[in-house]
C-alpha positions, -999 to 999 in steps of 0.1 A, spaced: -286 -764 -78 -268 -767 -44 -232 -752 -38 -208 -779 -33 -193 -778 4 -160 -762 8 -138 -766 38 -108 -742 47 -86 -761 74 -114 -782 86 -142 -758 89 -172 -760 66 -183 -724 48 -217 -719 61 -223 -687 47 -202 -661 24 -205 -627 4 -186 -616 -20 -184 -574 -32 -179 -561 -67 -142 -558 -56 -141 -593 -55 -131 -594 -16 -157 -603 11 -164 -622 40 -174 -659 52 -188 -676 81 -175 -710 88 -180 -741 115 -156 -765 130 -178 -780 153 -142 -807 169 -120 -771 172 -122 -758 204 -136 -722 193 -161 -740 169 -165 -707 145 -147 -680 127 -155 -653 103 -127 -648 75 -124 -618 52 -115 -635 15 -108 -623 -19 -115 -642 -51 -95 -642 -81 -95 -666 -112 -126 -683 -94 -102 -694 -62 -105 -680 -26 -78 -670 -3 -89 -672 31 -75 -647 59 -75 -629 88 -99 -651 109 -119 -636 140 -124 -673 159 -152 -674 186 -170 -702 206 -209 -691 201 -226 -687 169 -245 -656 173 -209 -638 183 -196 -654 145 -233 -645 129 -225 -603 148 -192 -602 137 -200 -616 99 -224 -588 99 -205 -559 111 -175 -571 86 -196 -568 60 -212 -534 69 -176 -519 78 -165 -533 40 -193 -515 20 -188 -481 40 -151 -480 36 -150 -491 -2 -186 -485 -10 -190 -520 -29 -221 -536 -38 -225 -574 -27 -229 -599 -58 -242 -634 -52 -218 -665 -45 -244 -687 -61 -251 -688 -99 -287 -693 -93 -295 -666 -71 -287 -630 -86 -283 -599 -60 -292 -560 -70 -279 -534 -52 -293 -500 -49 -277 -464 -33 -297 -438 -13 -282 -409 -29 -308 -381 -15 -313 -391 27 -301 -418 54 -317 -449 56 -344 -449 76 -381 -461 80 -397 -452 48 -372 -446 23 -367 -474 10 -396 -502 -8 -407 -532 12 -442 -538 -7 -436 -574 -16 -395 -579 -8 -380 -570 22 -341 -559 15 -314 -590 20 -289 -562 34 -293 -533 45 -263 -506 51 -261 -471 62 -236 -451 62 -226 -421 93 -221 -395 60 -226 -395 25 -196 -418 5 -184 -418 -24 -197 -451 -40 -187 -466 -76 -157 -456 -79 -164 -421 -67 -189 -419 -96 -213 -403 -72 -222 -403 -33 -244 -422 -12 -261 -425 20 -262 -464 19 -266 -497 3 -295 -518 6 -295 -553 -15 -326 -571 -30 -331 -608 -47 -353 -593 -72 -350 -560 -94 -372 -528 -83 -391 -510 -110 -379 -473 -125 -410 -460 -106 -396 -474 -71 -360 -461 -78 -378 -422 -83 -405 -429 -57 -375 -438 -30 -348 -416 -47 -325 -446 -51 -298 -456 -76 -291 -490 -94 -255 -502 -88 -238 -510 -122 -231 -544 -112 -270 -550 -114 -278 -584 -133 -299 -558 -155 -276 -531 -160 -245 -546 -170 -232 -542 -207 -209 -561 -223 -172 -551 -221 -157 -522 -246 -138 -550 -263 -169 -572 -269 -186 -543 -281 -161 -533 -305 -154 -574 -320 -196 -574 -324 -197 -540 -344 -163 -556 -366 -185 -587 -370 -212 -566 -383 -192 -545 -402 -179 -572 -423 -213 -591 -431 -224 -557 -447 -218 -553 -482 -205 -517 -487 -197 -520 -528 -231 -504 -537 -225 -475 -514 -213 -448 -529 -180 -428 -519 -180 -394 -505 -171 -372 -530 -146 -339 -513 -158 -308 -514 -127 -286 -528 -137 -253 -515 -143 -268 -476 -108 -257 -464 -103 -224 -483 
């Protein structure tokens, strides 16, 4: 299944992420303008993009340097994990919460990472939930053993870790709740001397 092209004020999106925050970054050509590229930050909200604050260059790699820095510069400051822009491709994000990203702490048997970020200190990631060294994305899941092995941590916006929200949880268990027939249970009987 191939994305549909979308065009922002005549340039094509060539290449985009979006964080958990639901802000990120694009790439985009124009190859009639005279500075043919641009990087944009966007956010997304109701399944729309806003488009802003463009960094226009004439040379592709510059764009392609600048895309990547953006993106880097995003998941430090806000500690966000990327999520995929395409419904058939599904991202997981891991934290080095122990030691700095470096040669050998993270798995590459079989998958190299998509992105890799390091941060110049630990951050707080997830809200603050707990503090990182870095974020380094993958197409595929790693297995329990790899996340001990490399002392890394699943992001909660992991294809495999999410949960259904409180509310959904709650209308399942009412659901439940009513299908059961309680008449043959029998009611607690009070005990009289409990509160004396």
């Amino acid at each position: 299944m191939s994305r549909e092209k979308e065009m922002v004020h005549g340039y094509e999106i060539k290449e985009s992420i979006i964080f958990t925050n639901n802000r990120g970054f694009a790439l985009a050509e124009n190859p009639n303008a005279p500075q043919p590229f641009v990087t944009w930050q966007l956010t997304e909200e109701n399944g729309k993009r806003d488009y802003y604050w463009g960094h226009y260059t004439t040379e592709e790699s510059a764009a392609k340097r600048d895309l990547v820095q953006r993106v880097a510069d995003h998941q430090t400051q806000y500690g966000v994990a990327a999520r995929s822009t395409f419904p058939e491709m599904e991202l997981y994000s891991y934290f080095s919460t122990q030691q700095p990203i470096d040669i050998g702490t993270f798995p590459k048997i079989g998958r190299e990472p998509l992105t890799i970020v390091s941060f110049d200190k630990r951050m707080p990631v997830e809200g603050g939930a707990f503090r990182a060294w870095g974020i380094l994305t993958y197409s595929t899941p790693l297995t329990e053993k790899q996340l001990d092995d490399y002392e890394l941590r699943a992001a909660q916006s992991n294809p495999d870790r999410q949960r259904p929200s409180i509310a959904a949880q709650l209308a399942e268990g009412a659901e439940r709740a009513a299908g059961q027939d309680h008449s043959s249970q029998p009611v607690p009987k009070k005990d009289a001397n409990k509160n004396r």
